[in-house]
N, C-alpha and C positions, 0 to 999 in steps of 0.2 A: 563634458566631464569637469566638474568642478575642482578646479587649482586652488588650494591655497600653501603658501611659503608655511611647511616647518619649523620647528625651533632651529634659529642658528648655529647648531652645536659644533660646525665650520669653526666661529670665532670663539668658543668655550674651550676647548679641549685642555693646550695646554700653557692658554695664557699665562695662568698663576703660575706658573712652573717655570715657562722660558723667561731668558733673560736676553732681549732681541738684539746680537750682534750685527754688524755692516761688515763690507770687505775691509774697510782700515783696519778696524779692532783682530780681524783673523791677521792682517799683513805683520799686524805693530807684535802679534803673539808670536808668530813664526821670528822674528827678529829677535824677541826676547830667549825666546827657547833656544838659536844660534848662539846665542852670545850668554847662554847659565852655563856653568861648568857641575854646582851643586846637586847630588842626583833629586833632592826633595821635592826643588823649587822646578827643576824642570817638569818633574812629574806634574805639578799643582797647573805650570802653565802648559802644558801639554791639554791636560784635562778641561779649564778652559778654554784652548783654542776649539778642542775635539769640539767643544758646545757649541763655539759659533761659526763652524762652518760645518753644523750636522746634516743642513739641508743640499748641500755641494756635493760633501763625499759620504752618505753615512758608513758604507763598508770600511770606511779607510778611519773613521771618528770611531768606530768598534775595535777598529784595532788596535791602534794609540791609546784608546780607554782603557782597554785589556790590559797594553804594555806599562801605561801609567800607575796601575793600581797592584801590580804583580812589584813593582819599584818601593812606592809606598809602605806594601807590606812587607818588604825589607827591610826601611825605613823603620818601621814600628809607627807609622804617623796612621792612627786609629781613624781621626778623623778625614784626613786624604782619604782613606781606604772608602769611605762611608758615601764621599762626595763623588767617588769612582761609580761604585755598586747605584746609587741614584740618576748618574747619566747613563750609566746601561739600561736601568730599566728603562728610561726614557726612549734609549734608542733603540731595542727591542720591542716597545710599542709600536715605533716607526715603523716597523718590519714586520709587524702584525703577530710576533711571538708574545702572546701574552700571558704564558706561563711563566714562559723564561723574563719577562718586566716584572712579573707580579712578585718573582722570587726574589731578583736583584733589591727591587724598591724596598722589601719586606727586611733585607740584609742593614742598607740603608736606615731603615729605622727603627732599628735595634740600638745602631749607634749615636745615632740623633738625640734618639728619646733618652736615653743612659748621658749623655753629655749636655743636655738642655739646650741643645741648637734648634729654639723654635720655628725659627724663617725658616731653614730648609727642613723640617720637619713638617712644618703646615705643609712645604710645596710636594715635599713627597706622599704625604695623605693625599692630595688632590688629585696627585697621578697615578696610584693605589685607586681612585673612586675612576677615574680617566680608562683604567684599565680592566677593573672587575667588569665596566657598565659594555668593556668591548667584547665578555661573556656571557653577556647576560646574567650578571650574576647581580642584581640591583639591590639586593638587601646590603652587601657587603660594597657596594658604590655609595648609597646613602649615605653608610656606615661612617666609611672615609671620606667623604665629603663636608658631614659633620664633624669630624674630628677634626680636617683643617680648619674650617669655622672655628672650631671653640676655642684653639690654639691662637685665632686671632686676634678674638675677642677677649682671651686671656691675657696673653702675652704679648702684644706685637702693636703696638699704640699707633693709631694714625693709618692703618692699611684698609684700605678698602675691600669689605666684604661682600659686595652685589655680585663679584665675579661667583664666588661659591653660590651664593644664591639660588643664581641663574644653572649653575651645572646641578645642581639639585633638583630645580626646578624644570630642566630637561628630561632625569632620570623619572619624575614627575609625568611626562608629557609621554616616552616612551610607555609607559608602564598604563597609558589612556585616565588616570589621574588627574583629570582636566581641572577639577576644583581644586586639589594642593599646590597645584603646576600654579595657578593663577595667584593663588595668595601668596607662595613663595617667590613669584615675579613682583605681584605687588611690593613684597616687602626690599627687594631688592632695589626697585622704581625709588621708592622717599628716600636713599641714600643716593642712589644718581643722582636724583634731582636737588639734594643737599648740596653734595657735592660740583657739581653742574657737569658732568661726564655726561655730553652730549650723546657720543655715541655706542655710551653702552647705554643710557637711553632710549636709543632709537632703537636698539637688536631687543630690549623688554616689549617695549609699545607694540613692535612687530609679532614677539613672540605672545604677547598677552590677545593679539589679534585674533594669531593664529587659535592658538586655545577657546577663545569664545565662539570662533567659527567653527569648531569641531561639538560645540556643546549648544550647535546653533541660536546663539544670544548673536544677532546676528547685528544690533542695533552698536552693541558694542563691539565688536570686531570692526565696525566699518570706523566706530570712532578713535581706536586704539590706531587702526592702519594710517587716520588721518594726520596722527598727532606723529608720526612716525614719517610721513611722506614729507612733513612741513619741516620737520630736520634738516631730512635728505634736500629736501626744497633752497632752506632759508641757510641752515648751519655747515653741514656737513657735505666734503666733497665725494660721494661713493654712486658712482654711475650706477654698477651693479644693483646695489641697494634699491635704490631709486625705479630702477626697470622691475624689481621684481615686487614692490610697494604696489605699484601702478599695476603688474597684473594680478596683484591680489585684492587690492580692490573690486578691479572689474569680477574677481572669481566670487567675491561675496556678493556682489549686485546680481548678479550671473545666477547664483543659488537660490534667490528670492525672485527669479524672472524679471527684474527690471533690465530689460534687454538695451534701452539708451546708453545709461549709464555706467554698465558695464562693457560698452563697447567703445565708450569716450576713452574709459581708463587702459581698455587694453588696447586702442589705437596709441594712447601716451605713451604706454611701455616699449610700442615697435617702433615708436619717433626718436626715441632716445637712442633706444640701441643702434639705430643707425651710422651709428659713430661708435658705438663700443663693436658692435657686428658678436655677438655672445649667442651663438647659431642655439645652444641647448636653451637656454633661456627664449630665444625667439620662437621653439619647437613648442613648449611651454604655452605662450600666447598665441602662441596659432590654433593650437589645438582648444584653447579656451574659446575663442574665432570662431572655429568650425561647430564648437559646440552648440555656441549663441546662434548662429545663425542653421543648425537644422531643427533648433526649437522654435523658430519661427518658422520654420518651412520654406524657407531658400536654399534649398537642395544643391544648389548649380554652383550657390556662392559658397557654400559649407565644404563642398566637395573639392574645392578648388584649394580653399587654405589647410585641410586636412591634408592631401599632399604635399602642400608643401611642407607642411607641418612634419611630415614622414621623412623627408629629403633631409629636414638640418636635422633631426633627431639620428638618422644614420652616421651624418656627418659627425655628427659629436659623440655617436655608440653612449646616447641617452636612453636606452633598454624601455626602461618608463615608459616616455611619449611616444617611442617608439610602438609600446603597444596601445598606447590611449589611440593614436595614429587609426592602426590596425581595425581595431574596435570601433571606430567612430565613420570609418570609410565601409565596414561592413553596415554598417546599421544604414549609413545614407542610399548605397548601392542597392540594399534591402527597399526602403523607401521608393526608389527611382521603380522599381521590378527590374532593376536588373540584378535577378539571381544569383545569374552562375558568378558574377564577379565579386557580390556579395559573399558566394561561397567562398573564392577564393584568398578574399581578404579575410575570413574569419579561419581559414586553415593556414594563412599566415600567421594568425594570432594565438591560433591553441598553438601552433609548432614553436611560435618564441616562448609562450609562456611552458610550455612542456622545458625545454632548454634552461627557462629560470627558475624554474620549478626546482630540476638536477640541480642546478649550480644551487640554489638553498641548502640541497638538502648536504649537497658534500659541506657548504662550511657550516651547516647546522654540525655535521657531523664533527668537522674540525673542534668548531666550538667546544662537543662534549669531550673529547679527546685534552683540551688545553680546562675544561673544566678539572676534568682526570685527574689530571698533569698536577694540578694546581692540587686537590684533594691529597692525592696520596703522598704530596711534598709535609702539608700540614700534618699527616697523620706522622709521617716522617719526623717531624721537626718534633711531634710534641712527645713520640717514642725518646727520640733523642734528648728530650728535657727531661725528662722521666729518669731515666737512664742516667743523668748527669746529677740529678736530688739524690737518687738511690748514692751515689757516689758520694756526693759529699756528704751525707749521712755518715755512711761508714767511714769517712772521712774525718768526721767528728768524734766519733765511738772510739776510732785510733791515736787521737789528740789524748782523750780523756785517759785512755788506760796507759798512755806514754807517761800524763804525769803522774799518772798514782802509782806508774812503776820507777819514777826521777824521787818521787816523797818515799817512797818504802826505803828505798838505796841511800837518803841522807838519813832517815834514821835511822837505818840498820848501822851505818858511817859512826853516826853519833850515839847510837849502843855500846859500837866494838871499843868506840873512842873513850868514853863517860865511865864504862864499865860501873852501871846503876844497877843496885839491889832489884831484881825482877825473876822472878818463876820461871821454871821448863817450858812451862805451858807458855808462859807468854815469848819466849824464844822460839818454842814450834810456831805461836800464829805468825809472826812476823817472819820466818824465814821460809814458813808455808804463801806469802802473800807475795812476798819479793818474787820466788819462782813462778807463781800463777802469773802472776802481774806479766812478768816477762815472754811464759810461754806465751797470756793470752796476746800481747801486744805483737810478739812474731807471726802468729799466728792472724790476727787482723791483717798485717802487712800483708802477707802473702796472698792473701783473698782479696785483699778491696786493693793494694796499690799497685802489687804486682800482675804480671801477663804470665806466670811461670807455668799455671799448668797449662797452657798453651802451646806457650813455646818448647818444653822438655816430655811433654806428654802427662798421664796420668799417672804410671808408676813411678817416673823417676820424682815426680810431686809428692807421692804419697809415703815414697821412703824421705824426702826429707821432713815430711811431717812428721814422722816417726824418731827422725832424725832428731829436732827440734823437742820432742817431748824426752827421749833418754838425756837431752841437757842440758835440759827443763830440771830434772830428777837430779842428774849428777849434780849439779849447782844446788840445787836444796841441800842435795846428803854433806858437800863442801861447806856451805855455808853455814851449815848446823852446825854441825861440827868444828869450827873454827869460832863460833860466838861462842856455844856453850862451853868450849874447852879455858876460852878466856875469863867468861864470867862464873865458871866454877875455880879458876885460878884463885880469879879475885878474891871467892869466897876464902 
């Protein structure tokens, strides 16, 4: 069964985003947060510490975030609030709620983007693309993926953009888009190697490997693996790396039957690990082992590293090899004639795969549940935007006839004052325009700013409407009467 290494997406996740604490920096923040008295700063460095020591406690980094940002909003520190609601979403990821990340992060940059805080605005796009791509929702990962990009390339001088790259370029890889995947690695590649970032170097070369062996350019993947093994070789100290270089080599030589050379490189891979002892990863090369050798028809030697191969895959609850395991000791047992044990090993393997089958189908299930989740939030939010236009609309409507009811009242002021030569008629429009103006502006109030027919009910509402329009009226007949009485004086 041909092995070859994935995209990295291990070291992609959420590199752009964290910001890689040690124990001193968590000890120095605990010390600091002892010794603030001011509730702001403590909140600020609470929220800090919560980030780097998320991998320790995260239940207890949700807490403190919680208590941090409920402080903040006391406070009125808009932006605190925002840097809150961004390591929620993050730690929410952690904990695999990725409705509840995708809402926080979404809260997050709102405030971001309204305050032009680029930096943590790119990193919350990343983790927004970080998080859709854990729903499978890959249009709206690209989406955000690109939007930290552009934010980079915009705004933020001098930061290295291969990391986005490559997480694009995974969502690429998922989505079996082997030729975007590649070019968007290439592109990624001529700024490592600008820059000389050895080893995110290595994690491309690996990953552009893997890509051409999926799209069997198989001349290339062996040359990508090479230039990537001589890293790990010459540059770079990553055992890991290096063991899994070596069996994916041999998994490409392996797929084109060149049986030597593919068993040079997966004996390198189990030399090394000798000393790292990484039981899944050796499950891995054994079972590439077993494969190599019952395509040649050494039965005896095939069958021998396929158990083994079964033995560290249990050990490490590798599911996977576990059942390549399965699968490959039926087929040799087949081979040998002996049947019954061939049967038994293949009713080993339909019974796991029946098992991972279930377990799919529940977190496919979950998946659409936090798809859901995620949908009827937006439809939410954008009812609620709607709802918040409609508002200040009438909002404005109630500005407007506030001041053409302030201008009617200073001239009526400067009428009664001036006492000017002017007509009946022009006495009636004006004290006709004061009262409308008025009624209409109480009446705006009571619809667009107040909650009153809610709260009092419908009739006791509708008698003050009624209310409102007899003195509406009385104020007209008052105020007629009190200009015209003056300016027929005058006369």
């Amino acid at each position: 069964m041909t092995k070859v290494l994935p995209l990295l997406i291990i070291l992609l996740g959420f590199i752009t985003y964290q910001i890689r604490a040690n124990n001193s920096i968590s000890d120095s923040l605990q010390f600091e947060i002892s010794e603030t008295i001011a509730p702001n700063k403590k909140a600020h460095l609470t929220l800090e510490y919560c980030w780097s020591s998320r991998h320790d406690n995260l239940e207890k980094s949700l807490e403190l975030t919680t208590w941090a940002k409920q402080t903040l909003l006391e406070q009125e520190d808009i932006e605190g609030v925002a840097i809150a609601n961004s390591y929620l979403g993050a730690f929410y990821f952690l904990q695999n709620q990725n409705s509840k990340a995708i809402s926080y992060l979404k809260e997050a940059e709102k405030t971001f983007k309204a305050t032009s805080n680029y930096d943590r605005l790119s990193r919350v796009y990343n983790n927004l693309g970080i998080a859709y791509a854990g729903v499978y929702d890959y249009n709206s990962s690209i989406y955000y993926y690109n939007q930290s990009l552009k934010i980079k390339e915009q705004h933020l001088q001098d930061v290295d953009i291969s990391t986005n790259l490559v997480n694009i370029a995974t969502i690429y890889y998922d989505q079996g888009d082997y030729e975007k995947c590649i070019k968007t690695n290439e592109e990624a590649l001529i700024i490592t190697l600008n820059t000389g970032n050895l080893n995110s170097t290595a994690i491309i070369y690996s990953n552009l490997g893997a890509s051409h062996e999926r799209m069997k350019h198989y001349k290339r993947a062996i040359n990508y693996n090479l230039k990537a093994l001589d890293i790990y070789q010459n540059e770079i100290s990553s055992p890991i790396a290096l063991i899994r270089t070596y069996s994916n080599l041999g998994a490409v030589y392996l797929s084109q039957n060149d049986f030597e050379i593919a068993e040079y490189y997966f004996r390198k891979s189990l030399e090394i690990n000798e000393k790292v002892n990484n039981a899944s990863q050796n499950a891995v090369t054994l079972n590439n082992l077993a494969e190599l050798y019952r395509k040649q028809s050494k039965l005896i030697e095939s069958l021998n590293y396929a158990q083994q191969a079964l033995t560290l895959a249990n050990q490490s609850n590798n599911t996977e090899e576990e059942l390549v395991s399965l699968k490959t000791l039926s087929e040799i047992e087949k081979e040998l004639n002996n049947y019954q044990k061939a049967y038994q090993f293949y009713v080993e393997y339909i019974t796991l795969s029946d098992s991972l089958m279930e377990i799919s189908e529940y977190h496919n299930t979950q998946l659409a549940l936090a798809q859901n989740e995620i949908a009827i939030e937006n439809i939410k939010k954008e009812k609620d935007l709607t709802i918040q236009q409609l508002r200040n609309k009438k909002t404005i409507i109630w500005h407007v006839f506030g001041w053409a009811l302030t201008i009617t009242i200073f001239i009526w002021i400067l009428v009664f004052i001036k006492k000017p030569n002017i007509k009946s008629s022009g006495i009636n429009i004006l004290n006709y325009c004061l009262s409308l103006f008025w009624i209409s502006w109480v009446f705006l109030y009571l619809f667009s700013k107040s909650n009153l027919i809610n709260t009092l009910g419908t009739p006791i509402f509708s008698m003050i409407i009624i209310s409102v329009i007899i003195i509406g009226a009385g104020i007209h007949t008052l105020l007629h009467k009190g200009l015209t009485n003056r300016i027929i004086r005058n006369d």
